[in-house]
C-alpha positions as CSV (number, residue, x, y, z in Angstrom):
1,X,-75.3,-11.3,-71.0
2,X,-72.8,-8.2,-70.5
3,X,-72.2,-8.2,-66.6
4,X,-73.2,-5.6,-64.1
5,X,-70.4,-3.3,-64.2
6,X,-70.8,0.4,-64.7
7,X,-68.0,2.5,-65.8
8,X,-68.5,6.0,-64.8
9,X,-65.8,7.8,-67.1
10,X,-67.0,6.5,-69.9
11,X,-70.8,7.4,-69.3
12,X,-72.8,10.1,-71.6
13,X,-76.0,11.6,-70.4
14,X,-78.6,11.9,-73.4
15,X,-78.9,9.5,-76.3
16,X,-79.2,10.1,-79.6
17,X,-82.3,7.9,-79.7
18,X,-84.9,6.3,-76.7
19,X,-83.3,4.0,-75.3
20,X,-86.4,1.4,-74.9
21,X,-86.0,0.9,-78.9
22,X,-82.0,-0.2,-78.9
23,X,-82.7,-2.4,-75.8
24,X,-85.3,-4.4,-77.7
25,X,-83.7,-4.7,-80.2
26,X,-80.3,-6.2,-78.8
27,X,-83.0,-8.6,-76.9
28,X,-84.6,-9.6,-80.1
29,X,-81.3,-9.9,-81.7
30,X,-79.3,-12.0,-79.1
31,X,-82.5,-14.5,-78.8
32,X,-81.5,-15.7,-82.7
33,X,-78.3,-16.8,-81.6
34,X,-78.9,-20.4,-80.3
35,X,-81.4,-20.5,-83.6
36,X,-78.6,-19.8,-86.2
37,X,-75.8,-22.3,-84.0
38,X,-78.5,-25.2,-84.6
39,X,-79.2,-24.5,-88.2
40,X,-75.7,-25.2,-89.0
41,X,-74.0,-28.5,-88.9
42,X,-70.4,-26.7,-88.9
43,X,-68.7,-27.5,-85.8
44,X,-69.0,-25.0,-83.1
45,X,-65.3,-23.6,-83.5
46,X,-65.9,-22.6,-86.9
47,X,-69.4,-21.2,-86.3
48,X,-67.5,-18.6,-83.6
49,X,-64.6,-18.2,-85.9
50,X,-66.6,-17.1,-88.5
51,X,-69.3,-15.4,-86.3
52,X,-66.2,-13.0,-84.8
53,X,-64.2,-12.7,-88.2
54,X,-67.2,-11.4,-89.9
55,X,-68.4,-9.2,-86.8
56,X,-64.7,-7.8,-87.3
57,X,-64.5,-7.1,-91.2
58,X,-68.1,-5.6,-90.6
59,X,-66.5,-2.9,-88.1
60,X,-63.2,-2.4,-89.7
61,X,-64.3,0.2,-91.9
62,X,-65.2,2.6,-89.0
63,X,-61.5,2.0,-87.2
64,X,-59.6,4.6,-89.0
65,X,-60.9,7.4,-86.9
66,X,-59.8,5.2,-83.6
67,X,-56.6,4.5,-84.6
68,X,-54.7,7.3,-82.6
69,X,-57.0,5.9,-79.4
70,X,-55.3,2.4,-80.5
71,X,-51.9,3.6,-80.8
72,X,-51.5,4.9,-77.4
73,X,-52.7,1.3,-75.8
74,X,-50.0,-0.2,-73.4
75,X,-48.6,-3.7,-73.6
76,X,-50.5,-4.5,-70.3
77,X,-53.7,-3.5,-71.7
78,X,-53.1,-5.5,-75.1
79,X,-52.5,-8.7,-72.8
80,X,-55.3,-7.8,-70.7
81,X,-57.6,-7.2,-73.6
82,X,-56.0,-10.8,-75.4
83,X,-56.6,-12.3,-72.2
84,X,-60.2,-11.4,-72.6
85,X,-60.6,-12.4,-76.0
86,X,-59.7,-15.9,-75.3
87,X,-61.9,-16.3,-72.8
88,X,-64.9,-15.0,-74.9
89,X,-63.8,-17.4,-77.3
90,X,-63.4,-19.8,-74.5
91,X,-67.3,-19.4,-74.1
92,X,-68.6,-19.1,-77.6
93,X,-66.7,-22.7,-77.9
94,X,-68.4,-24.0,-74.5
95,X,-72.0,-22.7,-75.0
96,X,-72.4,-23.0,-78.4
97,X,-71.4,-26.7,-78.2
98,X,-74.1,-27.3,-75.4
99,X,-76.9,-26.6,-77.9
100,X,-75.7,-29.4,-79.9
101,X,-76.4,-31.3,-76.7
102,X,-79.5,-30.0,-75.2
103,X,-82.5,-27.7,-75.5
104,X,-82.2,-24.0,-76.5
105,X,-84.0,-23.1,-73.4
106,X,-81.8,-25.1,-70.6
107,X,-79.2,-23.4,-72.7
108,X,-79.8,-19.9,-72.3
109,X,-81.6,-20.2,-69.0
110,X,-78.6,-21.7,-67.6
111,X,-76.3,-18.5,-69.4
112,X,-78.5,-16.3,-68.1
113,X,-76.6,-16.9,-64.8
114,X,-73.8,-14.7,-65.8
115,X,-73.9,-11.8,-63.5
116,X,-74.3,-14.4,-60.6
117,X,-70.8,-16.0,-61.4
118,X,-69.6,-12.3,-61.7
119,X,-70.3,-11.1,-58.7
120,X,-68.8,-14.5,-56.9
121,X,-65.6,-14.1,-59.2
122,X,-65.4,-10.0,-57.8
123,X,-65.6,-11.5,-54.3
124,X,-62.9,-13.7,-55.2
125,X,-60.5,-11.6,-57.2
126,X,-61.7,-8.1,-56.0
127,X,-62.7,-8.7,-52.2
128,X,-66.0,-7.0,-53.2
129,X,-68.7,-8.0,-51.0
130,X,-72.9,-8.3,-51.6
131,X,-75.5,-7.9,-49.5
132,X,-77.3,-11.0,-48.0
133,X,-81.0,-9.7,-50.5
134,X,-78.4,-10.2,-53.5
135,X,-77.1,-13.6,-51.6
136,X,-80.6,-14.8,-51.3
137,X,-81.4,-14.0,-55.3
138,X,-78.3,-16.0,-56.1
139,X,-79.6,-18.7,-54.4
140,X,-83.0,-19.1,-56.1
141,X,-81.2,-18.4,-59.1
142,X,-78.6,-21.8,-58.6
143,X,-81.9,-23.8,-57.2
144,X,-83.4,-23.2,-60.7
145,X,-80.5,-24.6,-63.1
146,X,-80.4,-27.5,-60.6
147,X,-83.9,-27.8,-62.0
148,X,-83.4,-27.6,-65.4
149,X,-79.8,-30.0,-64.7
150,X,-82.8,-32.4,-62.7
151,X,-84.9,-32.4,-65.4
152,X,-82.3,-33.3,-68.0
153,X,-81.4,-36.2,-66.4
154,X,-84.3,-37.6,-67.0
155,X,-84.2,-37.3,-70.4
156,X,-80.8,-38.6,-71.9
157,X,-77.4,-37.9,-70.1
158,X,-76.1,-36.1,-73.8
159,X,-78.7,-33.1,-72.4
160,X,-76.7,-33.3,-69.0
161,X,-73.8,-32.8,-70.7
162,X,-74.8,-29.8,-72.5
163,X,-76.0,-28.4,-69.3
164,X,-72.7,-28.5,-67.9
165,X,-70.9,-27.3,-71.5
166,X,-73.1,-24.4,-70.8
167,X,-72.5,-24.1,-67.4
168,X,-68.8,-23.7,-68.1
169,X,-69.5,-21.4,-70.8
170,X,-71.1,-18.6,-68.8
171,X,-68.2,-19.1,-65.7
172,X,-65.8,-18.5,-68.8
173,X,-68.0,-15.6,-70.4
174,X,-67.5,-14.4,-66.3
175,X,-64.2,-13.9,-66.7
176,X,-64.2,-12.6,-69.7
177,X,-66.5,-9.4,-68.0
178,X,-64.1,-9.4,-65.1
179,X,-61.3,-8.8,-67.1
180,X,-63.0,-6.2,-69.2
181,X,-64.4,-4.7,-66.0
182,X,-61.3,-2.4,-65.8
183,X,-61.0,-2.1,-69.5
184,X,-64.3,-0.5,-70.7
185,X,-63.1,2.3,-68.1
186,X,-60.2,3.2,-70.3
187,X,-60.8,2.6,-73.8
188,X,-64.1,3.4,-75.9
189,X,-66.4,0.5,-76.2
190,X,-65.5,0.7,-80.2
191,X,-62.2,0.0,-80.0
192,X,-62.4,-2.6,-76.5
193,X,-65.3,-5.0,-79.0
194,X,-63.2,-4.8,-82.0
195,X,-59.8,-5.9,-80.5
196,X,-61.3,-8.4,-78.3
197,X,-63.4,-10.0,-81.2
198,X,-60.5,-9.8,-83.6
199,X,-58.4,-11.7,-80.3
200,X,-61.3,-14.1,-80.5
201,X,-61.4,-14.9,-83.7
202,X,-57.9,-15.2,-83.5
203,X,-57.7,-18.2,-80.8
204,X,-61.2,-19.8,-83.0
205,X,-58.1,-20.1,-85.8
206,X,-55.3,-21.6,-84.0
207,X,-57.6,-24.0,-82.3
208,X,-59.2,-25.1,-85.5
209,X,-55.8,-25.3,-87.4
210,X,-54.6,-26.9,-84.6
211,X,-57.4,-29.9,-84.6
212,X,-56.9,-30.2,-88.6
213,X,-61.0,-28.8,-88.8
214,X,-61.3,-27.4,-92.3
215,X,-61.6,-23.6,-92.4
216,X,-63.7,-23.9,-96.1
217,X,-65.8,-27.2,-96.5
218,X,-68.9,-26.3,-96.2
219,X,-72.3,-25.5,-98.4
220,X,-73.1,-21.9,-99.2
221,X,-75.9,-21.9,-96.5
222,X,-73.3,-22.4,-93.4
223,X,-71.8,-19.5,-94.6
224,X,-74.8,-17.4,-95.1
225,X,-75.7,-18.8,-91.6
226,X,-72.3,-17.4,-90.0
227,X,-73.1,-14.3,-91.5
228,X,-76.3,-14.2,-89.7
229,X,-74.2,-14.9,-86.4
230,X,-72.2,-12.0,-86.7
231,X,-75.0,-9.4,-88.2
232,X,-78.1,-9.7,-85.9
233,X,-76.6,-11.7,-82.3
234,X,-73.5,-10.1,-82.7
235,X,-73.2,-6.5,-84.4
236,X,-77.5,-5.8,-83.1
237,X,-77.0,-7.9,-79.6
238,X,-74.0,-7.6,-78.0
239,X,-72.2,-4.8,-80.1
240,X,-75.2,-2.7,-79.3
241,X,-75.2,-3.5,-75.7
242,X,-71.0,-2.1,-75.6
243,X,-72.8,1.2,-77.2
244,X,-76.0,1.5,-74.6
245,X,-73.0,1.3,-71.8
246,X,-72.1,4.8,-72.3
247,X,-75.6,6.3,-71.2
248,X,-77.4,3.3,-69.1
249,X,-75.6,1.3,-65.8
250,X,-74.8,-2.1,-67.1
251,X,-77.4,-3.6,-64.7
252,X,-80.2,-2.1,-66.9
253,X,-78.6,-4.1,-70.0
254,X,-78.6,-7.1,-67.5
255,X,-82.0,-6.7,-66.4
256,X,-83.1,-6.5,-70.2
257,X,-81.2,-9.6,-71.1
258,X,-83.1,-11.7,-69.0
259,X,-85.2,-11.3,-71.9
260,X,-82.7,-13.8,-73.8
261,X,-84.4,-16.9,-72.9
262,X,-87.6,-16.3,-73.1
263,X,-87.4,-14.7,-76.6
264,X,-84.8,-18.2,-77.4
265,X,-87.3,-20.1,-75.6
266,X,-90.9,-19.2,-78.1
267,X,-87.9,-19.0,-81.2
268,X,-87.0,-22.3,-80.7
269,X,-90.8,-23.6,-80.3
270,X,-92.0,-21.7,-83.4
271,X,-88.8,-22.0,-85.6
272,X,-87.2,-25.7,-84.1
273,X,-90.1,-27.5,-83.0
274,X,-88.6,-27.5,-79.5
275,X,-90.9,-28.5,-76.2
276,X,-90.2,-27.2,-72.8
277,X,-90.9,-29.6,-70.1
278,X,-92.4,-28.9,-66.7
279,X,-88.6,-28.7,-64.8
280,X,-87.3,-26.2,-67.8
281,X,-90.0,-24.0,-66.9
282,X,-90.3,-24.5,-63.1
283,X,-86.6,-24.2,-63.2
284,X,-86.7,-20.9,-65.6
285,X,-89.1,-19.3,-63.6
286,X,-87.0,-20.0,-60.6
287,X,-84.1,-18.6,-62.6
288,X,-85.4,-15.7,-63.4
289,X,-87.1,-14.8,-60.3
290,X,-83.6,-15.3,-58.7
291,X,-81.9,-12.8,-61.1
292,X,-84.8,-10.5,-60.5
293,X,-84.1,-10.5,-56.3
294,X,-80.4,-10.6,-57.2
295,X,-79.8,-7.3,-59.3
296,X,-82.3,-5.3,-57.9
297,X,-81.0,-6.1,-54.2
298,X,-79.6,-2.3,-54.1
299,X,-82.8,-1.0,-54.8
300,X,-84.9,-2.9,-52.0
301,X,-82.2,-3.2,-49.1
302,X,-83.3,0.3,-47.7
303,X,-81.7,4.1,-48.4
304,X,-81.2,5.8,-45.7
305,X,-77.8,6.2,-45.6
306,X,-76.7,6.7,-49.6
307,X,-73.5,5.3,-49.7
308,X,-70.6,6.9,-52.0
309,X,-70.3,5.6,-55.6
310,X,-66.9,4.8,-56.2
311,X,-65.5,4.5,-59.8
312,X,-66.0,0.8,-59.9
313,X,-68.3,-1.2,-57.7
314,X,-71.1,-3.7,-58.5
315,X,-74.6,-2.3,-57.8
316,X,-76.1,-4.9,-56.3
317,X,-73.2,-4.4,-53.4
């Protein structure tokens, strides 16, 4: 999930192709991830190492033409934009270690939750307020991952655990959009993924030095695995996604995402062997429904009076 910020200066109006085809695509894409972290028995910190150093060799070629828009980047915004990279690797480490705990589809269901921790975090930090529809959405939203939580108790308390792992990963993955919130307003999405993978990749390295995990023992298919990570979730999901910014509000992107765990969901079934019980999909359902009511709140609270659209504000507000 990318958020629900839009940021106006950075907005085109016609794209060079319909937009319905790159939004599929990024759906179909990002659904592979959880897939390709359970084919590999890597540990997590080396799967996002390698996911982001990959993504980052993969787009280095194309920085030469961005390096004067590089150049003139402050020391507050390089902080800002490290700061961000550590929390996205903050939440590759957190979510991709809850699939080695629990199903795909709690998983992603549960990280599907994103733009609700966003908007509470804007509250928070930026005093931004939503409307009670976009309250209520949140609400059936949080009753449906106490589902899913619910029904993996039942089942062993390692699937907990990965419920929370994942849980934590999208509050982090929050942060991450809150910092980048202001960020994607003054740099081009290019150079804002590229420095904030590389920043990601980056932290994956110390970390992994750091706990003596081997940065090269392992089989040719891990690595052909991580390469997978970086082309199709990565470079086709959420690299895509940056690029679809400049010509659709990020609540369209958000809206499409909710795609993820479905698409995860019949992957995981077909490719894993994975079943869903009754509380994954009463509690998905509820999910869903919840983000539904949440980001569309705007649209149904009435418009008779048009409010004023200032350079950065939620849309659900």
């Amino acid at each position: 999930m990318l958020g629900i910020w839009k940021g106006t200066s950075m907005r085109k109006s016609t794209a060079p192709v319909p937009l319905a085809l790159p939004l599929i695509i990024g759906i179909i894409a990002i659904s592979f991830s959880s897939i390709f972290v359970k084919w590999s028995a890597a540990p997590v910190s080396i799967q996002g190492m390698y996911r982001l150093f990959f993504t980052v060799l993969l787009m280095l070629p194309f920085i030469r033409r961005h390096l004067p828009e590089i150049k003139l980047i402050t020391l507050k915004q390089w902080l800002m934009l490290g700061s961000s990279g550590l929390f996205l690797a903050l939440h590759f480490l957190l979510w991709m270690g809850s699939l080695k705990l629990t199903s795909v589809s709690s998983s992603t269901i549960i990280l599907s939750l994103e733009p609700v921790f966003i908007v509470l975090g804007a509250y928070l930090v930026y005093k931004e307020r939503t409307s009670s529809f976009a309250m209520l959405g949140m609400g059936v939203a949080m009753v449906g991952a106490a589902f899913i939580g619910w029904g993996d108790v039942g089942v062993s308390q390692t699937n907990l655990i990965g419920d929370v792992l994942s849980i934590l990963g999208t509050l982090a993955v929050a942060v991450h959009m809150l910092i980048g919130k202001k960020m994607v307003s003054q740099l081009s999405s290019f150079v804002y993924s590229f420095v904030v993978f590389a920043s990601a990749a980056f932290v994956f390295a110390i970390y992994n030095a750091a706990r003596g995990i081997s940065f090269t023992d392992y089989p040719n298919r891990d690595y052909g695995i991580f390469l997978l990570l970086a082309v199709i979730p990565t470079v086709f999901g959420h690299l895509l996604f940056n690029w679809l910014m400049q010509y659709v509000s990020v609540t369209t992107i958000s809206m499409s995402v909710l795609g993820e765990p479905v698409g995860a969901s019949i992957l995981a079934f077909l490719l894993l062997g994975e079943q869903m019980s009754w509380f994954q999909m009463i509690g998905g359902m509820l999910a869903i429904l919840g983000l539904i009511l949440f980001l569309n709140a705007g649209k149904w609270k009435g418009r008779s009076k048009p409010e004023p659209e200032p350079k950065m504000e939620p849309e659900v507000a």
